[in-house]
Backbone as numpy.savetxt, mean C-alpha at the origin, in Angstrom:
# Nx Ny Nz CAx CAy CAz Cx Cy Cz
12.59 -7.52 3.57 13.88 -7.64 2.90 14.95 -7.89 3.95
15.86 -8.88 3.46 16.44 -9.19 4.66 17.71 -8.40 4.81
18.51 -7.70 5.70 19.68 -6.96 5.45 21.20 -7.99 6.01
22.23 -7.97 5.21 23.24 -7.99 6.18 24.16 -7.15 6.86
24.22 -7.36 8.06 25.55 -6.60 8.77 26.54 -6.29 8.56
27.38 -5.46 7.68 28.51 -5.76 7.34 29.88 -5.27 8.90
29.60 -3.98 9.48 30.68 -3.65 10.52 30.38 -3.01 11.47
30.90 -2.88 12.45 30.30 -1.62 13.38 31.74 -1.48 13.84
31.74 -0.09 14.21 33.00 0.52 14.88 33.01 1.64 15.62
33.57 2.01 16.70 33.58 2.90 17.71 34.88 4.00 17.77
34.32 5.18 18.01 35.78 5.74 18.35 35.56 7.14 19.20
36.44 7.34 20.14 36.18 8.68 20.67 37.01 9.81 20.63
36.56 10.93 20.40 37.26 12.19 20.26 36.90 13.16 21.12
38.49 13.75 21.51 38.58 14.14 22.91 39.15 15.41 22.73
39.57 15.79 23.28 40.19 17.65 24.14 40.02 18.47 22.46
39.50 19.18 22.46 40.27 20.39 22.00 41.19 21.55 22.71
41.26 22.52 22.10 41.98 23.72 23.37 40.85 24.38 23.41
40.03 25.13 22.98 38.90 25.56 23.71 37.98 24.81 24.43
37.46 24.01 24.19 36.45 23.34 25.23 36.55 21.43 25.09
36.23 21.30 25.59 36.10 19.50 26.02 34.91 18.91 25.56
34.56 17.88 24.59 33.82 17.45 24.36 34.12 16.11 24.07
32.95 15.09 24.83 33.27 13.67 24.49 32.37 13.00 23.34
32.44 12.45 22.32 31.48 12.45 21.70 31.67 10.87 20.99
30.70 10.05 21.24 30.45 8.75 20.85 29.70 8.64 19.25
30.98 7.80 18.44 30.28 7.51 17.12 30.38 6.07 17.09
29.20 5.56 16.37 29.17 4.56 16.17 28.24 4.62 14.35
28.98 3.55 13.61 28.39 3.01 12.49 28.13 1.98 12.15
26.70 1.49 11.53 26.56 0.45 11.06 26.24 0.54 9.68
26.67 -0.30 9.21 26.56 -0.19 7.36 25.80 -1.43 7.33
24.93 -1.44 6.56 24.19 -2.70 5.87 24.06 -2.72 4.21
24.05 -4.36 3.89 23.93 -4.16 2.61 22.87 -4.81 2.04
22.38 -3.88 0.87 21.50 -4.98 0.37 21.23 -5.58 -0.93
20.65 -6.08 -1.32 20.64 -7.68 -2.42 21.09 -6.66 -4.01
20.32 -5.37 -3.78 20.65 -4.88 -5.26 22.25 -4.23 -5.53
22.71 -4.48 -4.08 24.15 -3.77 -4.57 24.11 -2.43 -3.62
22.76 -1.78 -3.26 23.07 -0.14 -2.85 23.51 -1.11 -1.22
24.08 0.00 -0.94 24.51 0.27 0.67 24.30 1.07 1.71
23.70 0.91 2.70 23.06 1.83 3.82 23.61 1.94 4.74
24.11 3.41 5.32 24.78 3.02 6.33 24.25 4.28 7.01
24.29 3.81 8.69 23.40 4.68 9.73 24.50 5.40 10.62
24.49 6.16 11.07 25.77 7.17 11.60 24.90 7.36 12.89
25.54 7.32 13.87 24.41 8.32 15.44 25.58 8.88 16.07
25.67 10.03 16.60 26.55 10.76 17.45 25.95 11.55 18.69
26.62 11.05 19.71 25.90 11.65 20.97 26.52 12.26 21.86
26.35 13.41 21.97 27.41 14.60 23.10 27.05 13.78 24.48
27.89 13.88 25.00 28.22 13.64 26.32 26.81 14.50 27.58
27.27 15.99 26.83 26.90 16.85 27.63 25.36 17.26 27.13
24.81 16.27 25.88 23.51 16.79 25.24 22.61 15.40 25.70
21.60 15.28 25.64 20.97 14.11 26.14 20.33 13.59 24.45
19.98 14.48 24.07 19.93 14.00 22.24 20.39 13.11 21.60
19.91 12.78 20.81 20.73 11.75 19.81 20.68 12.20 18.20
22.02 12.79 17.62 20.77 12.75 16.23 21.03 11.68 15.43
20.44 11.25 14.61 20.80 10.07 13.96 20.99 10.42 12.36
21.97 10.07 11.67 21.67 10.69 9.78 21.95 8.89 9.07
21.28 9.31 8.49 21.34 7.65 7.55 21.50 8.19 5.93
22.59 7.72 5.19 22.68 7.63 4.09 22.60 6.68 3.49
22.40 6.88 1.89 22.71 5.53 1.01 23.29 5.76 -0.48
24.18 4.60 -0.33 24.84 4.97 -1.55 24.84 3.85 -2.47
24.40 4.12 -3.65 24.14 3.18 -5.15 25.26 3.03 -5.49
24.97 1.57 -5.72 26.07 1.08 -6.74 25.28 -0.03 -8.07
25.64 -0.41 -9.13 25.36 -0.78 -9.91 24.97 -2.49 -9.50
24.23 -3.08 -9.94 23.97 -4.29 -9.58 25.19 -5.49 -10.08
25.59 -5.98 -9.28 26.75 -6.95 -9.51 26.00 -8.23 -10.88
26.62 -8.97 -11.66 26.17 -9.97 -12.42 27.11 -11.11 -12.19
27.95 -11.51 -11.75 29.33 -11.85 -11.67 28.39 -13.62 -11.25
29.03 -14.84 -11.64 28.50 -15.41 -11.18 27.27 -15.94 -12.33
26.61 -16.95 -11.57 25.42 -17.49 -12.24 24.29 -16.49 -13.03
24.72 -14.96 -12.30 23.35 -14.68 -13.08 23.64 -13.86 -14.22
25.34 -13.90 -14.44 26.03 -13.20 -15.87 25.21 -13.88 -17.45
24.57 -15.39 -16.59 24.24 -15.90 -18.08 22.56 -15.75 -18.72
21.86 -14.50 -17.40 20.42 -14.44 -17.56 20.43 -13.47 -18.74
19.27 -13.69 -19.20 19.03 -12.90 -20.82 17.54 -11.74 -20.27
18.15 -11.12 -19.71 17.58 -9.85 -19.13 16.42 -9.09 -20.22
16.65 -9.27 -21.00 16.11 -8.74 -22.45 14.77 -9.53 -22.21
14.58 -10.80 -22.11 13.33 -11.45 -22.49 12.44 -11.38 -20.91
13.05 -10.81 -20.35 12.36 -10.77 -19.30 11.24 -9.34 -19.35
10.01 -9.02 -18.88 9.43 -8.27 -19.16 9.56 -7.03 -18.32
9.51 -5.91 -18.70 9.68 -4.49 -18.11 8.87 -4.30 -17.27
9.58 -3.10 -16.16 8.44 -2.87 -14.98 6.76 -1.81 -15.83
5.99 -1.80 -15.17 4.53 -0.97 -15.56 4.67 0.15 -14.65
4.82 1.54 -14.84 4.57 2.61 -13.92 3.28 2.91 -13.78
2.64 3.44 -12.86 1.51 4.05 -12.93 1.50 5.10 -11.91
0.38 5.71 -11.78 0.10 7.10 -10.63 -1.29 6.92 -9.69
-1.47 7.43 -8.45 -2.34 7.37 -7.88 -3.21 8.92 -8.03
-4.21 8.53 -9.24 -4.87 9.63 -9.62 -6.13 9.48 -9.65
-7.27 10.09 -9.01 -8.83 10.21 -10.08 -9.14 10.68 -9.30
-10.69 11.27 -10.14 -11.15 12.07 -10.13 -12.07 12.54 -8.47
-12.63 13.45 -7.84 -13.15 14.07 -6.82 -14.32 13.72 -7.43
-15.59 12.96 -6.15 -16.90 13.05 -6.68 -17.90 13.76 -6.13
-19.00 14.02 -6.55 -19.91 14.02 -5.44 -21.05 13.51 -5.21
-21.15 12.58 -6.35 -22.09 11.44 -6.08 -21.43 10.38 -6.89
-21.98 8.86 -6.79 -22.14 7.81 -7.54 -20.73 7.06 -6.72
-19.88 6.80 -7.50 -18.86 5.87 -6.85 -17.48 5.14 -8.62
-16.23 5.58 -8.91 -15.83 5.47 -9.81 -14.16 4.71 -9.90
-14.02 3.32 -10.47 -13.36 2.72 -10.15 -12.26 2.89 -11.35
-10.94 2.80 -11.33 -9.61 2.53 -12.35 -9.01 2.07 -12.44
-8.40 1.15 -13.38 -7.53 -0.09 -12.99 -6.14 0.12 -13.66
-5.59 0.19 -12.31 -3.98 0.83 -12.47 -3.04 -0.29 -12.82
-3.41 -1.65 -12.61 -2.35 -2.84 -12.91 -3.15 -4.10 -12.49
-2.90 -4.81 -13.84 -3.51 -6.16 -13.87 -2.40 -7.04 -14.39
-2.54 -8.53 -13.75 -1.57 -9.67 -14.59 -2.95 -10.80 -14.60
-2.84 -11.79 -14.76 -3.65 -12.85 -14.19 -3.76 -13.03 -12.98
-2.81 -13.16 -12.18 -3.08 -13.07 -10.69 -2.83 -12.63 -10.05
-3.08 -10.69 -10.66 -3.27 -10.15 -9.82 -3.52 -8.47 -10.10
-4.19 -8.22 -9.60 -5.05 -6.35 -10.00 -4.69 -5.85 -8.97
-5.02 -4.35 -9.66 -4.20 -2.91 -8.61 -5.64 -1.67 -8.92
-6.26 -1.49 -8.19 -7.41 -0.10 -8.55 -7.23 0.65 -7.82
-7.64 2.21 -8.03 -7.81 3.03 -7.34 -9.27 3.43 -7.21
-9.87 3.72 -6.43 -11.42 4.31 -6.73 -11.91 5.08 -5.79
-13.06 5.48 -6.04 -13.33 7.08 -5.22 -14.83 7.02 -4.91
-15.38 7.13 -3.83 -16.89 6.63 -3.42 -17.39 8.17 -3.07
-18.17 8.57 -3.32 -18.66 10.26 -3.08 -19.60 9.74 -1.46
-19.40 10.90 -0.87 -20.26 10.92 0.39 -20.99 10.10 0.69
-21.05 8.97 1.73 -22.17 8.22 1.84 -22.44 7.53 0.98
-21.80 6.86 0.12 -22.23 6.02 -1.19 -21.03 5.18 -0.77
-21.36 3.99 -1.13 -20.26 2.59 -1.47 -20.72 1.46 -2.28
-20.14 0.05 -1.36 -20.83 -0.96 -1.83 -21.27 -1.40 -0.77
-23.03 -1.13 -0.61 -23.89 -1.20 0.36 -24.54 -2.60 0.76
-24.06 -3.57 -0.49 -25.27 -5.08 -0.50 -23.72 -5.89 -0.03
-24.34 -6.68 1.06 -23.40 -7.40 1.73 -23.21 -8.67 0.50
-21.59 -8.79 0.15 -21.16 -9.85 -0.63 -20.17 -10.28 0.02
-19.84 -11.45 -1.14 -18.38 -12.31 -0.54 -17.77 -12.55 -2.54
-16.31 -12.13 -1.93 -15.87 -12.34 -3.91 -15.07 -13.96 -3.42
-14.84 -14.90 -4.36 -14.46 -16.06 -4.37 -13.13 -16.25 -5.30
-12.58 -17.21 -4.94 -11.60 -17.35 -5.61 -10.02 -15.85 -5.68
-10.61 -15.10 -4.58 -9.48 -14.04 -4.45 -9.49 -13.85 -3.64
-8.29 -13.35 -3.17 -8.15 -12.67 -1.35 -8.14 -11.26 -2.17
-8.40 -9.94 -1.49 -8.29 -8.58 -1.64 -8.28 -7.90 -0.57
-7.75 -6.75 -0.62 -7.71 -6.35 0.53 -7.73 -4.19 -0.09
-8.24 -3.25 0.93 -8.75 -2.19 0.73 -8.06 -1.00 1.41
-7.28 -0.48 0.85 -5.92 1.01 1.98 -7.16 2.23 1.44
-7.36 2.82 2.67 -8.00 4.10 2.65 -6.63 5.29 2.17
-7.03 5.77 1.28 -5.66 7.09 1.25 -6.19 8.17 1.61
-7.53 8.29 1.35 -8.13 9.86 2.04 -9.76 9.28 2.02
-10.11 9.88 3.82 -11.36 10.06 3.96 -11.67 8.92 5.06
-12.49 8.60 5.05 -12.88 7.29 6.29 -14.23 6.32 5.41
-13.82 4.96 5.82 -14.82 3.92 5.26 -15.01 3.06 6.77
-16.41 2.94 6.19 -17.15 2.10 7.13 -17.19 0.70 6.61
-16.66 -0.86 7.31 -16.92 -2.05 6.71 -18.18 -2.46 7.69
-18.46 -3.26 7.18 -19.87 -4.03 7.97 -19.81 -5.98 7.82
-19.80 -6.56 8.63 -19.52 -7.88 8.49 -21.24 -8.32 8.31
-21.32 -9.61 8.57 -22.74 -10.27 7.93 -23.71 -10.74 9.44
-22.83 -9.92 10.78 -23.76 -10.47 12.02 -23.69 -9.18 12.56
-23.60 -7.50 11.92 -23.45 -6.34 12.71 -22.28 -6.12 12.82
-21.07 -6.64 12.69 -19.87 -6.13 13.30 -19.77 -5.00 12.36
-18.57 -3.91 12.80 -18.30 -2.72 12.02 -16.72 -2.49 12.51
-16.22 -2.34 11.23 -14.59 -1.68 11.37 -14.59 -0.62 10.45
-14.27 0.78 11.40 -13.86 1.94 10.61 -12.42 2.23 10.54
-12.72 2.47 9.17 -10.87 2.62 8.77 -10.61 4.62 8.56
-9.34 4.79 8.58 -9.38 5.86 8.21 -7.90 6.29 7.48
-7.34 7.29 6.93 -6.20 7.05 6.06 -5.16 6.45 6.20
-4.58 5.81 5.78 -2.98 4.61 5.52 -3.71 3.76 6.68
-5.08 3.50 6.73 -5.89 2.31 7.05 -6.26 1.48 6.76
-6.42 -0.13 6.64 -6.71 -0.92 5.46 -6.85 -1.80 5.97
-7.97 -3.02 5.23 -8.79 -4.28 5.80 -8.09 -5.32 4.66
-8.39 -6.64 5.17 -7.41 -7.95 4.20 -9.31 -8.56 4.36
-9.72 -9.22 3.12 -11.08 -9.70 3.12 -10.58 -10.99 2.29
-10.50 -12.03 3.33 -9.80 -13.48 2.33 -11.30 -13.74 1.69
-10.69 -15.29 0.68 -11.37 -15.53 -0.17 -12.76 -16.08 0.76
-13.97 -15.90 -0.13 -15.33 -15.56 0.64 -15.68 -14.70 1.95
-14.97 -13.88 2.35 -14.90 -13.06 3.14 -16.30 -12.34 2.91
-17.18 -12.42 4.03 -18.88 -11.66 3.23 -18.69 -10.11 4.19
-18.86 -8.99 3.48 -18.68 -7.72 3.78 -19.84 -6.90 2.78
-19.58 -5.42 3.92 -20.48 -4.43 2.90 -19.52 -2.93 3.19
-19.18 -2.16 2.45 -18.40 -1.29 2.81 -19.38 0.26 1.77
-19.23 1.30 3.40 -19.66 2.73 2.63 -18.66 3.76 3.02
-18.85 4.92 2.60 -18.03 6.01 2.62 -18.57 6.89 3.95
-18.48 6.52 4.94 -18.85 6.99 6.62 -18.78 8.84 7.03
-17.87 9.08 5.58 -17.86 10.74 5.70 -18.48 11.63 5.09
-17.54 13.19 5.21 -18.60 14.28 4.26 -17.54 14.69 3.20
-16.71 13.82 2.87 -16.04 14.38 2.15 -15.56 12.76 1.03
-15.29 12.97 0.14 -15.26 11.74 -1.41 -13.99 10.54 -0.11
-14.48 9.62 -0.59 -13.31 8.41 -0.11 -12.66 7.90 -1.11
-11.20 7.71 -1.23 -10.84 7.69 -1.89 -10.12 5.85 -1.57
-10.13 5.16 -2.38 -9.04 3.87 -1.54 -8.21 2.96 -2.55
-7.34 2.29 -2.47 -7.08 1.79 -3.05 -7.20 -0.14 -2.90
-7.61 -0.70 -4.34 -7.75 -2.12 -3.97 -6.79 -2.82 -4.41
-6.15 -4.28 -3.65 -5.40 -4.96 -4.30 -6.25 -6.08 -3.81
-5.78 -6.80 -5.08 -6.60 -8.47 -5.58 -5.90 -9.53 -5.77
-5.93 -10.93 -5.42 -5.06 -11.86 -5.66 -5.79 -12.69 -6.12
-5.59 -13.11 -7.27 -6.73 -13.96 -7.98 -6.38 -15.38 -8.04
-6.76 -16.33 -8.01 -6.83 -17.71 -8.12 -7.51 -18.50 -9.01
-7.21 -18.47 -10.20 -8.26 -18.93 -11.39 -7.97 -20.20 -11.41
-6.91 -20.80 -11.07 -6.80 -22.46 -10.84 -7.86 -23.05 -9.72
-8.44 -22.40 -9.15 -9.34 -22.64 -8.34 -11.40 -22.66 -8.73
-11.15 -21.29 -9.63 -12.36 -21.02 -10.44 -12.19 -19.55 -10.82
-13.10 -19.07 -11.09 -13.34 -17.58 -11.82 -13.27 -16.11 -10.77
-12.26 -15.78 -10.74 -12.05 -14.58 -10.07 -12.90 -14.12 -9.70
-13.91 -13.58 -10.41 -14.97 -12.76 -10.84 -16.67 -13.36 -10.18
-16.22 -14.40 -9.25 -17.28 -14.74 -8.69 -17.59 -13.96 -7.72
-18.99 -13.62 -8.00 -19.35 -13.01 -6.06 -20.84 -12.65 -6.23
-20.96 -13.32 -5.02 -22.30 -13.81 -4.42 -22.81 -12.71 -3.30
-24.13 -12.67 -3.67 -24.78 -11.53 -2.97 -25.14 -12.62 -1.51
-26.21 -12.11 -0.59 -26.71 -12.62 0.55 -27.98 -13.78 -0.10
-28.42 -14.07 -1.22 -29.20 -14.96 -1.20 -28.45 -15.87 -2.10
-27.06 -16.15 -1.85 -26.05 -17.33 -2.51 -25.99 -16.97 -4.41
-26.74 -16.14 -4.91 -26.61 -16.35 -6.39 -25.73 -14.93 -7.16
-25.48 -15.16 -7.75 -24.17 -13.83 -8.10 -24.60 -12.76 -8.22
-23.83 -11.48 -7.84 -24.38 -9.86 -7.84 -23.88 -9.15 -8.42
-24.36 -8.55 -9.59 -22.99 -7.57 -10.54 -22.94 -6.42 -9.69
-21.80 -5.94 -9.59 -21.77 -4.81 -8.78 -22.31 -3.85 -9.39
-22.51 -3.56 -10.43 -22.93 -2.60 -11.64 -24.35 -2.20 -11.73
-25.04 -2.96 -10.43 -26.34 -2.95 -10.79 -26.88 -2.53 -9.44
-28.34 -2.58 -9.29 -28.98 -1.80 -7.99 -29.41 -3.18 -6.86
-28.88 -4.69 -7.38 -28.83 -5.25 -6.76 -27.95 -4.92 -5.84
-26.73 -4.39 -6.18 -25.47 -4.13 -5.04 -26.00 -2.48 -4.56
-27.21 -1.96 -4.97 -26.83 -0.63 -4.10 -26.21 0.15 -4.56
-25.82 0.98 -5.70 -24.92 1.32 -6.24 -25.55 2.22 -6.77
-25.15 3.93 -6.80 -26.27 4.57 -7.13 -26.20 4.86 -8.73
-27.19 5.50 -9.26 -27.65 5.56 -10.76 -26.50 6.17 -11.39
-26.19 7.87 -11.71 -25.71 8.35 -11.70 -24.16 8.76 -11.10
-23.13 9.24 -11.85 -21.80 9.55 -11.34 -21.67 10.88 -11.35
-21.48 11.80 -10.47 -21.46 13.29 -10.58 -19.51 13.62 -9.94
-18.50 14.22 -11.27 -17.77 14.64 -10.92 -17.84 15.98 -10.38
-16.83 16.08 -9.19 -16.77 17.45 -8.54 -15.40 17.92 -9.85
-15.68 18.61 -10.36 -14.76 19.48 -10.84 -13.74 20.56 -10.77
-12.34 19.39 -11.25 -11.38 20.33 -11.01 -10.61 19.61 -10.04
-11.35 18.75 -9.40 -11.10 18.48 -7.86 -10.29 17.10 -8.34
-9.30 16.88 -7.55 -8.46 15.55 -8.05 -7.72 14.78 -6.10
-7.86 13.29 -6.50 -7.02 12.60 -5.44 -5.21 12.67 -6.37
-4.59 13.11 -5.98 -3.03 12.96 -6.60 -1.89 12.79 -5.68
């Protein structure tokens, strides 16, 4: 997001009758596109080597003034809330889909100990990419390579990107996926195992174990 500069200004304050202190303020205010305003304050004693810094912000209502007084706000569609929630496992592997458009999905999902998606694939027609929020994942590329991730950690797997990813710990992995789909190109939903012909993930072609065992009680939130 880009900010503008709006001022900066300096000033110093000097003697009291009990003691002497020199003290440097400086502010910068920035603004940004929705109207709120940020502005950063730092003050530094002379005699302290510290800095502290306080940053506020203050809302203001979004301006319309101009070209965009004549947008019909109404037909435009509302935001989707959602939460980063599910369930604790301790076996199997359990996926949720927090936000979809056409081009483009939001999941959260939760791999129990040592379980993932073990059969090296490549998905087509989407870039996606994988944020660990709790726990550690192991990726595996298609010549040995290995990248371990671990929380507010996360891999970008462009379109045909061939990978295998497991849950490297002793405790549920939890991650979240985002998807960018390209259906002008072909079917999202393509993906090819290691002998070129398609792999439902759903099945024991991908490795995927039988059974889902919730730990109870137990929640990612």
């Amino acid at each position: 997001m880009a900010l503008v500069q709006l001022g900066r200004r300096r000033r110093r304050v000097g003697h009291t009758r009990e003691t002497v202190s020199l003290l440097d303020f400086h502010m910068t205010a920035w603004a940004l596109p929705c109207g709120d305003t940020v502005r950063t304050i730092r003050t530094r004693a002379s005699l302290e080597p510290e800095e502290t810094i306080m940053t506020t912000t203050e809302h203001h209502a979004a301006k319309t003034e101009g070209p965009a007084a004549g947008v019909d706000f109404d037909a435009a569609p509302p935001p989707s809330r959602f939460q980063l929630r599910t369930p604790l496992l301790e076996a199997g592997s359990l996926s949720t889909l927090l936000a979809e458009t056409p081009n483009f999905q939001l999941k959260i999902r939760c791999y129990a100990p040592h379980e993932g998606e073990n059969a090296l694939h490549s998905h087509h027609n989407q870039d996606h990419s994988f944020v660990v929020l709790q726990g550690t994942a192991r990726f595996r590329g298609p010549r040995g390579e290995t990248w371990d991730l671990h929380r507010n950690e996360g891999i970008m797997l462009y379109d045909g990107t061939w990978y295998c990813f497991e849950n490297s710990g002793d405790e549920p992995l939890v991650v979240l996926r985002i998807a960018s789909f390209m259906p002008h190109r072909g079917d999202p939903n393509k993906r090819l195992g290691a002998n070129g012909r398609q792999i439902d993930p759903h099945t024991k072609d991908n490795l995927r174990p039988d059974k889902i065992v919730i730990r109870e009680g137990a929640f990612y939130e």
